[in-house]
C-alpha positions in Angstrom: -5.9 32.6 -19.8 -5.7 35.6 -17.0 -7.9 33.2 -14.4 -6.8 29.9 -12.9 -9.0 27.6 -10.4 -6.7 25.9 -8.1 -8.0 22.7 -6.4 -7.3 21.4 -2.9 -8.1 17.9 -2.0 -9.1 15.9 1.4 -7.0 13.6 3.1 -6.2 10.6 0.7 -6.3 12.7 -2.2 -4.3 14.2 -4.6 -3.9 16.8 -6.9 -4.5 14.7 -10.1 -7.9 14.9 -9.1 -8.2 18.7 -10.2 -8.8 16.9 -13.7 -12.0 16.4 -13.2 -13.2 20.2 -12.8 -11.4 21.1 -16.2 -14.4 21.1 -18.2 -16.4 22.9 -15.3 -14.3 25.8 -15.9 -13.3 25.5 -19.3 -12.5 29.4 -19.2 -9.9 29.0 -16.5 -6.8 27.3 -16.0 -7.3 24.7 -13.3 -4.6 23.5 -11.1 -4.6 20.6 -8.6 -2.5 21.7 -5.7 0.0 19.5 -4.5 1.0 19.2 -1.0 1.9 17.0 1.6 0.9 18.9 4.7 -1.2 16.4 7.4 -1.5 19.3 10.1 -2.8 22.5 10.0 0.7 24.3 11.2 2.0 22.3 8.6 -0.4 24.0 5.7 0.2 26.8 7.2 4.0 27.0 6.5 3.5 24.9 3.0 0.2 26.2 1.4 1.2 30.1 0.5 4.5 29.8 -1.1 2.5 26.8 -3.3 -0.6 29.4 -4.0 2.2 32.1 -5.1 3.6 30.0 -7.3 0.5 29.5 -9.0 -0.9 32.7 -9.3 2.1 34.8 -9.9 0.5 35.4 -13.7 -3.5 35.1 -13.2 -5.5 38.4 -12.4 -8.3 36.0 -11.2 -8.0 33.2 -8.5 -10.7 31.0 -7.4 -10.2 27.9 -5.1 -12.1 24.6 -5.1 -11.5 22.9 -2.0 -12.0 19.4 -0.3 -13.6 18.4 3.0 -9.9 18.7 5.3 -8.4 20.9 2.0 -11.2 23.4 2.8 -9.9 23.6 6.5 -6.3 23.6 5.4 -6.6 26.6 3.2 -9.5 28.6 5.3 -6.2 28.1 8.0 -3.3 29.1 5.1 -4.8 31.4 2.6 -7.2 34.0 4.1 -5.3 36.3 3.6 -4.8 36.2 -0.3 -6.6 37.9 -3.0 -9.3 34.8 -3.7 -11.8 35.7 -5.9 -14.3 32.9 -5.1 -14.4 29.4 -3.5 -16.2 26.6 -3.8 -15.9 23.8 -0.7 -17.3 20.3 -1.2 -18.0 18.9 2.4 -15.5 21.1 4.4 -14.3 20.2 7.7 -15.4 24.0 9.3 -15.1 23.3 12.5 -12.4 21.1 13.5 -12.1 21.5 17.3 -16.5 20.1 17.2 -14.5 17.5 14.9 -11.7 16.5 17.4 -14.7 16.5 20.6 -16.4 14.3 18.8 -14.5 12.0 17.6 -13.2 11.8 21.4 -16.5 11.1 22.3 -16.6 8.2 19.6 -13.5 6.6 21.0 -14.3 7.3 24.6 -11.4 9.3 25.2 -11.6 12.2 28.0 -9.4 15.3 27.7 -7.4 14.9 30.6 -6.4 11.2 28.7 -5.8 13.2 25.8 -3.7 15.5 27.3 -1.6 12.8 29.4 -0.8 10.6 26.5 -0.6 13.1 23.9 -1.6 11.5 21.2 -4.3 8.2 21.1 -5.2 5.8 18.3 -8.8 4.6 17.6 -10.6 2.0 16.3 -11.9 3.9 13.3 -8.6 4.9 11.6 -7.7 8.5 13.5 -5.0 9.0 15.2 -6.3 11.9 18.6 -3.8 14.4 19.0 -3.8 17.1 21.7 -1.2 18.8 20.0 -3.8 19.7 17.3 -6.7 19.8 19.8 -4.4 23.0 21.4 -3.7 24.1 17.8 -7.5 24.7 16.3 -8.0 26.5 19.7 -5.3 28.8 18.9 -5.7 29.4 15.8 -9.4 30.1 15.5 -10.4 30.3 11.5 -11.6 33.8 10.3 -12.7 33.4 6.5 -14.4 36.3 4.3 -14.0 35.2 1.0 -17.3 34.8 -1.1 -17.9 31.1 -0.8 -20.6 28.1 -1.6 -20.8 25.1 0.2 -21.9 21.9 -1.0 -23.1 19.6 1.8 -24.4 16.2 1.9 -27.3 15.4 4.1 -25.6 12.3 5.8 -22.1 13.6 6.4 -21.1 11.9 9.1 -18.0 14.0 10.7 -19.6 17.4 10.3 -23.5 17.9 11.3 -26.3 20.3 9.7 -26.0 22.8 12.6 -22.3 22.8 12.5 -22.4 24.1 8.5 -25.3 25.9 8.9 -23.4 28.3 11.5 -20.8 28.3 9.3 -22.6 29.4 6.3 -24.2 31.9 8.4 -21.5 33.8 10.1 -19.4 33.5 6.8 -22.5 34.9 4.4 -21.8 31.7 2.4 -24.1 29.8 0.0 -25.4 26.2 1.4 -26.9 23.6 -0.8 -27.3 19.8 0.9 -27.1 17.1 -1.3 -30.2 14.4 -0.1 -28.9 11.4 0.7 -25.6 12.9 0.3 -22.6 11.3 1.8 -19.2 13.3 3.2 -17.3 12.1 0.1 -19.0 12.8 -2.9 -17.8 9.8 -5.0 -20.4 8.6 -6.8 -22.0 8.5 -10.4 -25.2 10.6 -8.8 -23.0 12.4 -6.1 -20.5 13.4 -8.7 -23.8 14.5 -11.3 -25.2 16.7 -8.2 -21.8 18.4 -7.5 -21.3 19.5 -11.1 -24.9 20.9 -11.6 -24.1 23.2 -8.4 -20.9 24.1 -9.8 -22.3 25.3 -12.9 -25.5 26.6 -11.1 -23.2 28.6 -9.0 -21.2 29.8 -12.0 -24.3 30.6 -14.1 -25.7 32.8 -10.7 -22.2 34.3 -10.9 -22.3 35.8 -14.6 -26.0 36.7 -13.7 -25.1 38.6 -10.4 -22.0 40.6 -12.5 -24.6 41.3 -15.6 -26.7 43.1 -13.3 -24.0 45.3 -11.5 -22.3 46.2 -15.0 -26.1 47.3 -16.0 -26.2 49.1 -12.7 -23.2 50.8 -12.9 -24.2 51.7 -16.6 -27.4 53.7 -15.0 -25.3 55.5 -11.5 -27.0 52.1 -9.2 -24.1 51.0 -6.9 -23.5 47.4 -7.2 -25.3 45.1 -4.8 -23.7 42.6 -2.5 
C-alpha cells in the first residue's frame, strides 16, 4: 500500500490501540505511534523523527489522533505533508486547559509560579513550566481536519472546540451524551460511523473535483 494512517493516543495509551482503526481503513496501512513524550517540548523533539520513519515509503499520510495526542502532534507535526486528520476529543486549547484546572484546585498564578510545580487532588500534577510553554508556543494548524466531540467532555468545553473548528475550517460533530474518552460499546459505535461518514464524504468530495476537472471547473475547497 502507498497510504498509511498513523495513530496517536492520549495520556494512558498506547500505540497498540491503532488496532482498532485497521478495518476503518482497510485501504491503508495503519500505524500506532509509539512515544513516550509527557510534555509538549518533549513531542516536540520526539514526534518528527518517529513520523519520518513512518512515512519515508507512503505517498499519502493521514493522522488519527487522541485527546492530549491531538495537542502533541498539532505542537510536532504542522509542518509535515498530512493529508488528513481525524481528532477524537483533542485537547485544542491547553493554556484554557491549565486556567482551569487551576481554578479546580484553587491555585492562583503567582502560587503557580512560586512553587513551580503543584499537585491536585484529581490526579494532575500544575506546572508553570508548561503554563509558560503553551504561551510560547501558540498552535497554528491548517491541515484538513474533523473533530469528533462529545457533549459532556469535561476538560475541554463547546465554545472552546467550536472556536477551534472555526478558525481551523475543521469539521465538528458532538457525540450526545458523549463523554471525553470514548470507551464504550455505543461511544466506540458512534466514533466508527463518523470515521466512515467522514471517509465516504471524502471519496464523494474527490468524485466531484475529478468530474470537474474532466469539464475545465476548478476544484472546490
Amino acid at each position: 500500500m502507498d497510504k498509511v494512517v498513523i495513530y496517536i493516543h492520549g495520556k494512558g495509551g498506547n500505540a497498540e490501540e491503532s488496532v482498532h482503526y485497521k478495518s476503518l481503513f482497510s485501504d491503508c496501512d495503519v500505524v500506532g505511534l509509539n512515544y513516550t513524550a509527557q510534555y509538549p517540548w518533549e513531542a516536540k523533539k520526539e514526534f518528527p523523527p518517529l513520523f519520518d520513519l513512518i512515512c519515508k515509503n507512503y505517498k499519502s499520510v493521514q493522522i488519527v489522533a487522541n485527546s492530549i495526542g491531538a495537542y502533541f502532534a498539532m505542537n510536532a507535526l504542522s509542518g509535515k505533508q498530512i493529508e488528513k486528520a481525524y481528532f477524537i476529543s483533542p485537547i485544542v486549547n491547553m493554556e484554557q486547559l491549565i486556567v482551569d484546572m487551576m481554578f479546580w484546585a484553587n491555585v492562583t498564578e503567582d502560587e503557580l509560579q512560586d512553587r513551580k510545580e503543584i499537585e491536585t487532588t484529581f490526579g494532575e500534577t500544575l506546572s508553570w513550566e508548561y503554563l509558560c510553554y503553551v504561551r510560547k508556543n501558540p498552535i497554528t494548524w491548517e491541515i484538513p481536519t474533523d473533530v469528533l466531540f462529545g457533549e459532556k467532555d469535561n476538560l475541554t468545553s463547546y465554545a472552546t472546540i467550536s472556536e477551534f473548528a472555526k478558525q481551523t475550517k475543521s469539521t465538528l460533530t458532538v457525540m450526545r451524551n458523549g463523554e471525553h474518552w470514548f470507551h464504550t460499546e455505543e461511544q466506540m459505535k458512534f466514533l466508527d460511523e463518523w470515521i466512515n461518514k467522514s471517509r465516504q464524504l471524502e471519496v464523494g468530495r474527490m468524485c466531484d473535483d475529478e468530474n470537474r476537472n474532466r469539464e475545465g471547473f476548478p476544484p472546490v475547497f
